[in-house]
C-alpha positions as CSV (number, residue, x, y, z in Angstrom):
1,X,0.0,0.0,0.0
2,X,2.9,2.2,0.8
3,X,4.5,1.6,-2.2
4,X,1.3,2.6,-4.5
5,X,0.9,5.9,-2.7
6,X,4.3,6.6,-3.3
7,X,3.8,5.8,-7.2
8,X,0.9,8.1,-6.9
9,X,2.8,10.8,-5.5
10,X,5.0,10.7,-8.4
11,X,2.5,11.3,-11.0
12,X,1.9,14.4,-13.0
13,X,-1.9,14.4,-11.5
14,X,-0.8,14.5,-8.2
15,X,1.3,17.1,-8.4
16,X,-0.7,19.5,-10.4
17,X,-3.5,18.8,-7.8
18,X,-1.1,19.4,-4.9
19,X,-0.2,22.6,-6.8
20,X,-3.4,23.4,-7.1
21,X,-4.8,22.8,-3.3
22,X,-0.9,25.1,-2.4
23,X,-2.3,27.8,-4.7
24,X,-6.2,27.9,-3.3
25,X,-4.8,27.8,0.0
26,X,-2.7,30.5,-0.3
27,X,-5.3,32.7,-2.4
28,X,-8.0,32.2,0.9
29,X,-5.3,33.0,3.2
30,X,-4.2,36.2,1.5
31,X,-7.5,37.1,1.3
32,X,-8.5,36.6,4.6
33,X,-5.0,38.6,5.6
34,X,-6.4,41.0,3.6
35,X,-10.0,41.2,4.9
36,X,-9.0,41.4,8.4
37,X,-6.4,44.1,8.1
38,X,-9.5,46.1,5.8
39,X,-11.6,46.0,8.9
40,X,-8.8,47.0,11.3
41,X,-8.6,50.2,9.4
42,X,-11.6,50.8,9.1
43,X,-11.7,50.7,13.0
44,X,-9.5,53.3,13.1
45,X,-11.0,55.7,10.2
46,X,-14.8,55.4,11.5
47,X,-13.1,56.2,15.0
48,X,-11.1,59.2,13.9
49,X,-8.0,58.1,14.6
50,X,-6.1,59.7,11.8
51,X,-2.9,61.3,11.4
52,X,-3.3,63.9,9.3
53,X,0.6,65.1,8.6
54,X,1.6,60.9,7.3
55,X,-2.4,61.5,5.1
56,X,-0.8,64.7,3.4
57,X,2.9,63.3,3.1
58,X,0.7,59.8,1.5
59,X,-1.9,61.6,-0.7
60,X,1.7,63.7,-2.1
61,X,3.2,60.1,-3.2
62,X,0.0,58.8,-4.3
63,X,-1.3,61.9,-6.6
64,X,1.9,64.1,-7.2
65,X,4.8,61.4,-7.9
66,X,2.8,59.4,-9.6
67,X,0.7,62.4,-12.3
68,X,3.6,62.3,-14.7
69,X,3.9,58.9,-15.7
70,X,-0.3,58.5,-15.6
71,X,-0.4,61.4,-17.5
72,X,1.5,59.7,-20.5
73,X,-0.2,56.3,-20.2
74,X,-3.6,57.6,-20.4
75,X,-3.0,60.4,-22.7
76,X,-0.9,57.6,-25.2
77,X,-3.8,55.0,-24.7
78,X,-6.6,57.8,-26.1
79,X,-4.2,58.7,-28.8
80,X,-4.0,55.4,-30.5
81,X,-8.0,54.8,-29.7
82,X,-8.5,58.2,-31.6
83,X,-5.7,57.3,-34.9
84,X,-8.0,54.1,-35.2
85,X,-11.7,54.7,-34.5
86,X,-11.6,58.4,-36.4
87,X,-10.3,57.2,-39.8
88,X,-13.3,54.6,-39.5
89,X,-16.0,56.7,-38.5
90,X,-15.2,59.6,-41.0
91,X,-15.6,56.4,-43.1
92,X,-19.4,56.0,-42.1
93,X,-20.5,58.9,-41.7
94,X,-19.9,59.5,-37.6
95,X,-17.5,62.0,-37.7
96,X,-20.0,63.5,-35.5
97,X,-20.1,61.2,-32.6
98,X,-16.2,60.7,-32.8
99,X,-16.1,62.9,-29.6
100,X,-18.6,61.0,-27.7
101,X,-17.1,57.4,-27.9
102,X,-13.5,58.5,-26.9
103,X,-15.2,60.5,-23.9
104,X,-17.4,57.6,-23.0
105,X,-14.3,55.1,-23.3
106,X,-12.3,57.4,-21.3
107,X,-14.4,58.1,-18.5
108,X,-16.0,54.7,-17.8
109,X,-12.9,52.6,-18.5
110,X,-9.3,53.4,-20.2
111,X,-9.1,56.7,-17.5
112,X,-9.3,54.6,-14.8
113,X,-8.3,51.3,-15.8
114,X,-5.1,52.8,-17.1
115,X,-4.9,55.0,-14.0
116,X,-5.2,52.1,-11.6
117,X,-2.2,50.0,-13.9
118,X,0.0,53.1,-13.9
119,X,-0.5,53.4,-9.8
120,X,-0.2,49.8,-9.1
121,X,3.3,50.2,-10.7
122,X,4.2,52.9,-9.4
123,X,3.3,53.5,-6.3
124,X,1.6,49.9,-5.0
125,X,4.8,48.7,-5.6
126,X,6.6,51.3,-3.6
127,X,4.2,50.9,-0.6
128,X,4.9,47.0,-0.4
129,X,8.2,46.8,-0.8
130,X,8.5,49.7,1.8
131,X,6.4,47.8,4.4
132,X,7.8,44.7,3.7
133,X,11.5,46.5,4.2
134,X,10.4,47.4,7.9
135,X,8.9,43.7,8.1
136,X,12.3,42.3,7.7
137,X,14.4,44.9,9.4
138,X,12.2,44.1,12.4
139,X,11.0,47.7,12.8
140,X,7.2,46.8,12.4
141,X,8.3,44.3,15.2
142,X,9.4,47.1,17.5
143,X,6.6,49.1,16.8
144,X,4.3,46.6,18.2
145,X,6.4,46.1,21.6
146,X,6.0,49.7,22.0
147,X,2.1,49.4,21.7
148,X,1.9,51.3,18.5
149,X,-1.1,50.3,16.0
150,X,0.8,49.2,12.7
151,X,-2.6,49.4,11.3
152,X,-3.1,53.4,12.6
153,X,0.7,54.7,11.8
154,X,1.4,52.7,8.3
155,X,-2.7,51.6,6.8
156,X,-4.9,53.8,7.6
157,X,-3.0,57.2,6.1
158,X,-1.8,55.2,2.8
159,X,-5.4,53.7,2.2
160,X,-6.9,57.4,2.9
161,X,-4.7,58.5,0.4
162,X,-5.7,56.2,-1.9
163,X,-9.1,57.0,-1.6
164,X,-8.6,61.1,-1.6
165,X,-6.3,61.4,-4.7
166,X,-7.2,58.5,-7.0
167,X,-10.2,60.4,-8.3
168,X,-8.1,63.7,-8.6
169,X,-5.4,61.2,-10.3
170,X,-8.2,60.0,-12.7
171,X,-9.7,63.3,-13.3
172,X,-6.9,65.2,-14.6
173,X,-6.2,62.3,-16.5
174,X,-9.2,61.4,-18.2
175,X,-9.5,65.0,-19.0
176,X,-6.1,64.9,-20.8
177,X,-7.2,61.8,-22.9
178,X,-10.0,63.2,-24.4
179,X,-8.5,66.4,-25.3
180,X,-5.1,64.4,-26.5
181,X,-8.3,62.5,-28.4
182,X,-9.7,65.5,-29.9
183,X,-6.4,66.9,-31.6
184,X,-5.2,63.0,-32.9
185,X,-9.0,63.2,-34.5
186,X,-8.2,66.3,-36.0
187,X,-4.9,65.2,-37.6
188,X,-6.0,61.4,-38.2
189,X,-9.4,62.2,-39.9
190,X,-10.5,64.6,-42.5
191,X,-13.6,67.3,-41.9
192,X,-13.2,66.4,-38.2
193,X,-12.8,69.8,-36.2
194,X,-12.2,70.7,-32.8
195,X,-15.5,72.6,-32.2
196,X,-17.5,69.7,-33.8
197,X,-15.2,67.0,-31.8
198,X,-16.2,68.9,-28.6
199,X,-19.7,69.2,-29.0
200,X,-20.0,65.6,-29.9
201,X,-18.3,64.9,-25.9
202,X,-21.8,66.1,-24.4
203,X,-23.9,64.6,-26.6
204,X,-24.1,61.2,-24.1
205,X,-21.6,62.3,-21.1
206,X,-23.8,62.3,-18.3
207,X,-23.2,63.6,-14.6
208,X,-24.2,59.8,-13.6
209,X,-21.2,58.8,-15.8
210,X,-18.8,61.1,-13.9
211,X,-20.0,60.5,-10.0
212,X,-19.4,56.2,-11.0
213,X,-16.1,57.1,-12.8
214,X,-15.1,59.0,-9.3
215,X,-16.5,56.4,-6.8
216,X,-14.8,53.6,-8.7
217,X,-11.6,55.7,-8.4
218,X,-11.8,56.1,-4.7
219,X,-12.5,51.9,-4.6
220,X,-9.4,51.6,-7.2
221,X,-6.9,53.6,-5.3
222,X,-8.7,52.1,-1.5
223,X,-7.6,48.6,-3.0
224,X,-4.5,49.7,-4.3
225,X,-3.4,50.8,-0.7
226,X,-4.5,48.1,1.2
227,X,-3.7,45.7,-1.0
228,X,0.1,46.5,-1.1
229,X,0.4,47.5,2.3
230,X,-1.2,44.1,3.6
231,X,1.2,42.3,1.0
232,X,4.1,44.2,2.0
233,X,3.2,43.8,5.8
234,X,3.4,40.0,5.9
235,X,6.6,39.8,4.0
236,X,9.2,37.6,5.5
237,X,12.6,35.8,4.5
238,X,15.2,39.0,3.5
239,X,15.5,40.7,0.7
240,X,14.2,37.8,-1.3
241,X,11.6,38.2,1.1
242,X,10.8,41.8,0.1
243,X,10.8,40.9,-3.6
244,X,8.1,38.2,-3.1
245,X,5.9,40.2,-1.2
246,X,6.0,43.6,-3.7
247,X,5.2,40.9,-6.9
248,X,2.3,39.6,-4.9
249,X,1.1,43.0,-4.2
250,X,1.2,43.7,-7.8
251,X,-0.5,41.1,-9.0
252,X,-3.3,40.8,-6.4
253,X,-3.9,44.8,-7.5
254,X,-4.0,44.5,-10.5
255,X,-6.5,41.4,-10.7
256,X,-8.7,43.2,-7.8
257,X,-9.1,46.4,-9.6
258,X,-10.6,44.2,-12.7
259,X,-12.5,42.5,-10.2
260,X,-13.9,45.7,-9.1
261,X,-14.4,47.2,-12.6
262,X,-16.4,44.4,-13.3
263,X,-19.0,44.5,-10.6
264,X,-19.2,48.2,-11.3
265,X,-19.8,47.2,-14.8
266,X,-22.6,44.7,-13.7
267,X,-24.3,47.1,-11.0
268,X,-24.3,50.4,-13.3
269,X,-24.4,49.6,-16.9
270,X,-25.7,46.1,-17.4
């Protein structure tokens, strides 16, 4: 009997089931991490317990540093949606609604989407691999001998942050796109001008539009935060350690924010 569970074990079933049983429990247990350290903030947020100077000195990383390089991302992305769709719809005869799709596609996806990517990269990253630094330099450790909330001092202004500036981030971004949108148009079709591009914007941009595009900004950059800051918190091992725990982060942002745009997708346009 001994001997056929060991041939069993040395089958490619077995050990693409055992991989798959390692992965599940490691997705539950991340997410439970994850959970837990959501409602621990929230604990401290609902109760006011805020430090205001680490929110501003957060919300600075979050929005300033990280404007340029979400600025070119979201600007490029509307510039090659413009070079392909206003050729086409010269071509049948919607030059006049060239405006509205690359607003609409901006505001209720590529600005955010492409906001929440360019964040993850930039600054998710940052925030896990800084967390996870004190992790294995033991200073989280001494914070917590000293009675000092982790959770107060290092989640709760990153994950304001998050929330506060995403929208701003995806505002000022979105707002470039369609206006990089508008000139591409103007040089990619023929008959297309900037007067008739930017009536064509209002023609089915709604205020509903705009409040979902913000509240799924403030989820996006919410996630962001407290999904790189958990990741980065329960880093262990050294460097390699640290390395580990920032990919993680990365990856569990970015397939959380689809997550997110999808059920906003389901509960406001569906």
């Amino acid at each position: 009997m001994a001997k056929i569970r060991w041939y069993m074990k040395q089958t490619v079933t077995y050990q693409i089931a055992l991989m798959l049983v390692k992965h599940l429990r490691e997705f539950f247990e991340t997410f439970g991490d994850i959970a837990y350290r959501f409602v621990q903030t929230l604990k401290y947020i609902i109760t006011f317990q805020i430090n205001f100077k680490q929110v501003i000195e957060q919300s600075s990383r979050f929005a300033v540093d990280s404007l340029p390089i979400t600025l070119s991302i979201v600007s490029m992305t509307a510039i090659i949606l413009a070079m392909q769709v206003a050729p086409e719809m010269v071509k049948q005869g919607g030059k006049d609604y060239i405006g509205l799709l690359v607003a609409l596609t901006m505001v209720r996806e590529v600005g955010v989407i492409m906001s929440g990517f360019a964040i993850i990269s930039m600054i998710g990253s940052s925030q896990a691999s800084e967390l996870a630094t004190m992790r294995v330099t033991e200073q989280i450790d001494a914070m917590e001998v000293l009675k000092v909330s982790p959770f107060k001092y290092l989640f709760v202004p990153r994950v304001l942050a998050g929330v506060l500036m995403m929208p701003f981030v995806v505002v000022v971004s979105s707002t470039l796109g369609i206006i990089a949108g508008g000139l591409t148009s103007m040089v990619a079709a023929k008959d297309v001008t900037w007067l008739c591009y930017i009536s064509s914007v209002w023609q089915g941009l709604y205020i509903r539009d705009i409040n979902i595009m913000l509240f799924k900004a403030a989820c996006f950059g919410g996630c962001i935060s407290l999904i790189s800051s958990s990741c980065g918190y329960e880093a262990k091992g050294g460097a390699k350690g640290v390395g580990i725990a920032t990919t993680k982060a990365v990856v569990w942002s970015f397939v959380a924010i689809v997550i997110v745009d999808c059920i906003f997708a389901v509960a406001f346009y569906f």
